[in-house]
C-alpha positions, 0 to 999 in steps of 0.5 A: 500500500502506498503511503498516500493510501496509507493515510486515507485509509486511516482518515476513514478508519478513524471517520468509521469509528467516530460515526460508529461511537457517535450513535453506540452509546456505550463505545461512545462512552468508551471511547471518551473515557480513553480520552481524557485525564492522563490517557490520549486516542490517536490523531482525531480519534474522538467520538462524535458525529461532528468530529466523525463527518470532519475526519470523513471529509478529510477523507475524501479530499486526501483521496482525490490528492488535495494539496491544501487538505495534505497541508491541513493534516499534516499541520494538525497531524505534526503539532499533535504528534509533538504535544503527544511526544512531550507529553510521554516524557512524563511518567504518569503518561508513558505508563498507559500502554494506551498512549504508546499505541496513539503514539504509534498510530500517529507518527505512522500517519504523519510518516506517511504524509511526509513519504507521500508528499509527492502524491497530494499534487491536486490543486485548488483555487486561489480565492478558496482561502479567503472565501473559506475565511468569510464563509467561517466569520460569517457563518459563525455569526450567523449560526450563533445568533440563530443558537441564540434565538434558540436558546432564549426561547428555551431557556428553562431558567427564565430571567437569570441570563441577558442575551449577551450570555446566551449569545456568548453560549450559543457560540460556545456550544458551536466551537466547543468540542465537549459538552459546554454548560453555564449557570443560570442557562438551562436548555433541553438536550434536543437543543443541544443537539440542534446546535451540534448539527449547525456547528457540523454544517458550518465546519462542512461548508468551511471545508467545502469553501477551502477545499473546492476544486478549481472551476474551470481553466480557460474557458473556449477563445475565438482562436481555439474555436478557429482551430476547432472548425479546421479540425471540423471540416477535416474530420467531422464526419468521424464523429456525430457530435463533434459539432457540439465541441463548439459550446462555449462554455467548454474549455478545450485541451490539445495535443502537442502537434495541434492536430488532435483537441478534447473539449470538456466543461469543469462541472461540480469538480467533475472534468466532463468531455463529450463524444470524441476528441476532435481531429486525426484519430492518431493524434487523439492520445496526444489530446486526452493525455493532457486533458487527463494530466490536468484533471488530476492537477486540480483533482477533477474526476475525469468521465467522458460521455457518449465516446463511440467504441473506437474513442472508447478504445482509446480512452480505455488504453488511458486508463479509463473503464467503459459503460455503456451508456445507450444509443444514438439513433442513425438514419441512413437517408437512402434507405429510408421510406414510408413503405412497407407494413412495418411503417404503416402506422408512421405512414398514417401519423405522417399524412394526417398531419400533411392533410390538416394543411402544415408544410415545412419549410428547409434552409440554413442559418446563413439564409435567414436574416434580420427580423425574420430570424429575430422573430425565429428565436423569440419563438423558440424561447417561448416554446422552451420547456422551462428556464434552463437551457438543456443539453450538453453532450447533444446540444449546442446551447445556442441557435441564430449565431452568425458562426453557425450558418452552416446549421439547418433550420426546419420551420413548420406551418400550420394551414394559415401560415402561423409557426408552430414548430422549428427544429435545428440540425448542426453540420455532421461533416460535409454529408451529416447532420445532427439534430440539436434543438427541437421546440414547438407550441404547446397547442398544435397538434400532435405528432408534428416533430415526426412529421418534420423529421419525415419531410427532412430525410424524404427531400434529403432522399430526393435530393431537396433538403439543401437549396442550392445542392451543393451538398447532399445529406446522407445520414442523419443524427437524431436523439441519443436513447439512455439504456436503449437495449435494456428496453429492448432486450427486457420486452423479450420473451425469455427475458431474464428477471435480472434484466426484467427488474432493471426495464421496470426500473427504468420505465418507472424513472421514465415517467420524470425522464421520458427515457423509454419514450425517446427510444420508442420515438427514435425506433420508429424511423427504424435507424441504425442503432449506434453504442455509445459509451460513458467513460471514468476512472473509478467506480466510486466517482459513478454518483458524483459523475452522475450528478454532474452530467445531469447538471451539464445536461439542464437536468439538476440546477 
């Protein structure tokens, strides 16, 4: 074992048994009494949920090789190990077997910190000593007077205390790590415990501000955009969402030769890059080799979503494990068509709609101007499910930017000529197109997505989706289904109760996350289903990935 996991490992031993104590009664007892008078416990071995949480953040930041929490436990750690080391020289101490081994324990841990000073390299943001300063001070004063107000309406020895001495007790309960009385105050135990888990909150949002993760580094710049669309019209046919590298609130890692790029966005301490790396397929070790270099330099977790198998490969080679994570739904123009019997129910849904009179109307960006495009974007703002933005991975967060003119813009008309819908598809190279914004008014009638998707791929078929001709469109991106074949696989008869359980689960999430329905509203254009995978370093950073992408995504605040 290395000595950094050496002192992780004993950090969390220690957080176990102060959790454990604080709810055991009689170890917490126990616990206690090897810790006072003449008889010391090891470094931050004592029983309390406060002192249990503490050690276990502790934890976590040494884990993810913190500098600032390395600096932290080290100078607790030494100052404690000294006090500790003077202390035997008297004999009432050296005389308890019980200090020897806190001794030990100690400098075993300090000895490891020193040994391993080299594996705590992560680190943190600049501003984060000074927002932690003003996060205590005014925390402090916020949760001592709110256990002030506590305490005066409490007190059960009315009129023997001012305010200033129950203020005065309040915050002293706050800091104090044992038990803390005065006379003439008298309040329940459920107040003191109430006051023990605002000074536990406070020491957590303390940590939190002075062990953050740094934000971001640079944030996406005109020349780093410029380089990326040299890559895009090189090789953006490789990747359907390589367009989606030109959100702008990513920042952006290269490889030495300039020919490879890895666009990720810092979200939640989580370095998030999506689909491929960008360029020469050759060079795409150069890029993510750097991108990782720098997760691990400020202690991001690194995870990447929606790799197709071939950048999946070569992520793997890095280090990283794979899941997969659902499918991209593929139409090959050519051969799409509305005959058959297995398209008889889209066939019907497709000309209902055309004989209630809506057209749809084809063209790009760079062919709608002024107040015609002013109007486009007002209503897609008003058709917008909600405040927030959604989309990361699939999206690219804005519509109507001059640099994005090669975009294609489907508009839909009912029979009077009012909007009622719009959808925008971004460059998948020369011959592709991704779609990427979908909005409609909520009181057309159904079935009006579908029907523009239809009229995209039928005119691409015929040759008609790009006015001047120029290009032919012969494949086309639509949404990415999560967990596609456990939908489809669980529907089967003989389906395992394994995979049965997990489709139930799924289909119940589905009703907040409609994941069953986008796979069902994909599977009707029967496309060309795609794997595409999630990549991450460890399985314990699963949950906070997770959480992170779902921010990314507009799913979480």
């Amino acid at each position: 074992m290395g000595y950094a996991r050496f002192a992780v490992w004993y950090l969390r031993a220690v957080a176990f048994v102060n959790l454990l104590s604080a709810v055991w009664v009689s170890l917490g007892q126990d616990v206690r009494r090897h810790n006072q008078e003449d008889l010391f416990t090891p470094y931050l071995l004592t029983a309390g949920f406060a002192s249990g949480v503490f050690t276990a953040f502790l934890a976590i930041t040494m884990r993810r090789r913190k500098r600032a929490a390395w600096i932290l436990n080290l100078g607790l750690g030494g100052a404690f190990l000294a006090l500790l080391a003077f202390a035997m020289v008297f004999p009432e101490i050296r005389r308890y077997p019980q200090n020897w081994v806190s001794l030990a324990l100690t400098a075993s841990f300090v000895g490891a910190l020193v040994l391993g000073r080299r594996e705590f390299y992560a680190k943190g943001d600049r501003a984060n000593p000074r927002l932690a300063a003003l996060v205590g001070l005014g925390g402090l004063l916020v949760t001592s007077l709110f256990a002030a107000v506590l305490v005066t309406l409490t007190d059960q020895a009315r009129g023997h205390s001012t305010f200033a001495e129950r203020w005065r007790y309040g915050t002293l309960q706050l800091v104090s790590i044992s038990d803390f009385r005065s006379p003439g105050i008298a309040t329940p135990n459920w107040v003191d415990v109430a006051v023990n888990v605002l000074s536990t909150a406070l020491v957590l949002a303390v940590l939190y501000a002075a062990f953050r993760s740094r934000r971001a580094v640079d944030p996406l710049t005109d020349d780093d955009e410029k380089r990326l669309r040299e890559l895009l019209d090189r090789h953006g046919e490789r990747d359907s969402l390589g367009y989606f590298a030109l959100r702008r609130e990513k920042s952006v890692c290269w490889s030495p030769t300039g020919k490879a790029a890895v666009a990720y966005r810092v979200v939640g301490g989580v370095s998030l890059a999506s689909g491929d790396p960008l360029g020469d397929p050759e060079a795409w070790p150069g890029a993510i080799g750097p991108w990782l270099a720098e997760a691990r330099a400020h202690g991001w977790i690194p995870a990447v979503m929606g790799a197709s198998e071939e950048a999946g490969t070569v992520y793997a080679r890095h280090g990283l494990d794979a899941l997969e994570l659902g499918d991209e739904a593929i139409v090959e123009v050519a051969e799409f068509t509305l005959e058959g019997r297995a398209m008889r129910t889209v066939r019907q849904a497709y000309n209902r709609v055309r004989r209630a009179g809506y057209t749809v109307r084809v063209r790009r960006h760079e062919d709608v101007f002024g107040d015609e495009l002013a109007y486009l974007l007002r209503r897609a703002d008003d058709w917008r499910d909600g405040a927030t933005e959604r989309g990361f991975s699939m999206a690219l967060g804005r519509l109507g930017d001059p640099q994005d003119g090669r975009c294609v813009l489907l508009e839909c008309h009912d029979a009077g000529g009012e909007l009622r819908a719009l959808l925008s598809f971004v460059p998948w190279g020369p011959h592709g197109l991704s779609l990427d914004l979908m909005r409609r008014d909520r009181d057309c009638d159904n079935g009006l997505m579908e029907f523009m998707v239809i009229e995209l791929l039928l005119r691409a078929r015929d040759g008609r989706a790009d006015r001047d001709g120029r290009e032919a469109i012969t494949q086309v991106s639509l949404n990415f289904a999560v967990f596609r074949s456990v939908f489809e696989r669980g529907a089967r008869l003989g389906a395992g109760p394994v995979l049965r359980l997990w489709r139930s689960l799924l289909s119940f999430v589905s009703r907040w996350w409609q994941l069953e329905s986008l796979y069902r509203a994909n599977a009707k254009y029967r496309p060309i289903w795609e794997p595409r995978f999630l990549l991450f370093e460890k399985s314990a950073d699963l949950p906070r990935i997770g959480i992170a992408s779902a921010r990314a995504e507009g799913f979480l605040p």
